[in-house]
C-alpha angles and dihedrals in degrees: 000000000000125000111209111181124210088261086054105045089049089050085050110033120030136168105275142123087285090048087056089042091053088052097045088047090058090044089047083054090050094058102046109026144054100273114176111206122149131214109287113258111229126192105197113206086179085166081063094033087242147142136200112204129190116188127170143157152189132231129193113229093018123117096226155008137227129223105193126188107212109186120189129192109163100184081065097091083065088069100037102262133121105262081222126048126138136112147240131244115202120205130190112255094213105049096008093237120155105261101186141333108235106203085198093155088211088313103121090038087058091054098050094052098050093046086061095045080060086047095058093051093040092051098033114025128090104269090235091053109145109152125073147186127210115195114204123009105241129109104294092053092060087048103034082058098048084054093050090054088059092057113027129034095258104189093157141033132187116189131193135197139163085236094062094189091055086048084053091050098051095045093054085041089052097038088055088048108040095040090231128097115264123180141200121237135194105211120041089225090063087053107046086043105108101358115129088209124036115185119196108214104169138101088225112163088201121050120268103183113061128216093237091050098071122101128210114271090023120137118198123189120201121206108151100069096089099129132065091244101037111097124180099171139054104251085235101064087058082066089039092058120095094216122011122203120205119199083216114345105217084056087053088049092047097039114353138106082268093061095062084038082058094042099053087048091244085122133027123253093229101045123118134226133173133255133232099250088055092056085043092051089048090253104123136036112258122179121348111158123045093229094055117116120220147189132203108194107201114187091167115249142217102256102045078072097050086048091050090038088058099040081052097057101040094049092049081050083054093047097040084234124149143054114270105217107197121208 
C-alpha cells in the first residue's frame, strides 16, 4: 500500500488541461457505461455548521475505485482553519485490496471540482466567452476561475463576497497570478452584469443569483449547492435557463439547485434534463445558439474522485513519490 501526503499529491497531480481531461473522461464514463455509484452518504453536525461526506464509485474496465471522506465545517476559517479537509482511499476493483491512502486534506477534491467547473464551460458557454464572474472568495473561486482560464479566453474577472475585503484580496491575488484584471464588486448583480460565465462557489443556505438578473448568452455554473439544504439560485432561474445540466441528475434532484427548483413548483418533479456526460458522449444536444442561457448544476460525484484518485497514483508511480507500507 502506498502512503501519498498532501505535499506529495500537489507535487504529482495539479490543475491543468490533463487534470479536466481526466474528469471528462469520468463523466463521459457515466453516460455510456455501467457505472456503479451510490447515493452520497452525508453525516450532518448542524450545532458545528458542518458536514461528513462519503462519496464513492465504481468504473467498468478500471483497476480500481476510490472511497473518499470529505468533511466540511465552514465556521472553521473563524478560527483559522480550512472549512475541507478529508482524504481518499483507493481499492483495487478486482481483490478489493487497499491500493494507496491519499492524505489529500480536501486537495484532489479541489481539483476535481474545479476541472468540472472548466467542463461545463467548456461544454456550455459561448466559445468566445472572456468575461467572468466568481461568487464567493474561498478556495474554489481562486480555482473555479484558473479552470476556467484553461477552456475559455478569459481577458477579464469580476468576484463577489459577502467579506468584501476578502472579495478585494482574492481578486488582487488572482489578477497577479492569471495576467488578466479582476475586481472586486459589492453587490453580486454588478458582477454577474455583462460576464459571459458566472460561477457560484458558496455554501450559501439563501440564493444569491436572481432570476432577473440573468443576460442572454450567459452561462452560470453552479458548484456550492451540495447539501439539501444549500441553495445558490433562485429556483426561478432554473425555469428561466434555456438548457439546464445536471452532474447526476438524481443528485440534482436530491440536493442539488434543482431540488429547491422542484420544491418551490418552478419544475416539475418528473421532467427530464440532460447531464453533462451526456452532452460530453455526444448524446444530448449542448449549446446551440449564442443567446441561450444556460445552467450547469455540480453537486460533485463519485466518480469524478475515482478518476482524480487514479490519475494520482499513477502518476506518484511515474514520479517514484510516496511511502510503501508492507503488511
Amino acid at each position: 500500500m502506498k502512503i501519498l501526503s498532501e505535499r506529495e499529491l500537489r507535487q504529482v497531480v495539479v490543475l491543468d488541461l490533463m487534470a479536466v481531461q481526466c474528469v471528462e473522461d469520468a463523466f463521459h464514463s457515466l453516460a455510456t457505461k455501467a457505472v456503479a455509484m451510490p447515493p452520497i452518504l452525508r453525516l450532518e453536525i448542524p450545532e458545528h455548521r458542518g458536514e461528513v461526506d462519503v462519496k464513492t464509485a465504481y468504473v467498468p474496465g478500471l483497476d480500481g475505485l476510490a472511497v473518499k471522506i470529505s468533511p466540511g465545517f465552514f465556521d472553521n476559517p473563524k478560527i483559522g482553519l480550512p472549512s475541507t479537509n478529508g482524504l481518499m482511499v483507493l481499492l483495487s476493483s478486482r481483490t478489493g485490496l487497499v491500493q494507496a491512502l491519499l492524505l489529500d486534506n480536501g486537495y484532489l477534491t479541489n481539483v476535481r471540482t474545479a476541472a468540472a467547473g472548466a467542463i461545463a464551460a467548456k461544454r456550455l458557454a459561448r466559445k468566445d466567452a472572456s468575461v467572468a464572474a466568481i461568487l464567493g472568495a474561498g478556495i474554489q473561486a481562486r480555482l473555479q476561475l484558473q479552470a476556467l482560464a484553461l477552456v475559455r479566453p478569459i481577458r477579464e474577472a469580476r468576484v463577489w463576497a459577502r467579506d468584501f475585503p476578502k472579495a478585494q484580496t482574492v481578486a488582487q491575488e488572482l489578477s497577479v497570478k492569471l495576467g488578466f484584471p479582476v475586481t472586486a464588486h459589492a453587490e453580486p448583480r454588478t458582477a454577474m452584469a455583462g460576464s459571459h460565465i458566472i460561477v457560484t462557489t458558496t455554501p450559501s443556505n439563501q440564493p444569491l443569483l436572481s432570476a432577473e438578473w440573468l443576460e442572454a448568452g450567459q452561462h452560470v455554473t453552479a458548484m456550492g449547492s451540495d447539501a439539501e439544504h444549500k441553495n445558490e439560485i433562485e429556483p426561478a432561474a432554473i425555469a428561466r435557463a434555456d438548457i439546464y445540466v445536471a452532474d447526476s441528475l438524481s443528485q440534482t434532484r436530491r440536493l442539488g439547485e434543482l431540488h429547491h427548483a422542484i420544491a418551490a413548483g418552478t419544475i416539475a418533479s418528473e421532467a427530464s434534463f440532460p447531464e453533462l456526460g451526456e452532452i460530453i458522449a455526444g448524446m444530448k444536444p449542448g449549446r446551440i445558439s449564442e443567446t441561450q442561457i444556460t445552467i450547469a448544476d455540480l453537486t460533485g460525484t463519485g466518480i469524478q474522485d475515482t478518476a482524480i484518485a487514479l490519475l494520482a497514483l499513477s502518476r506518484a508511480q511515474a514520479a517514484g513519490v510516496g511511502t510503501e507500507l508492507d503488511g
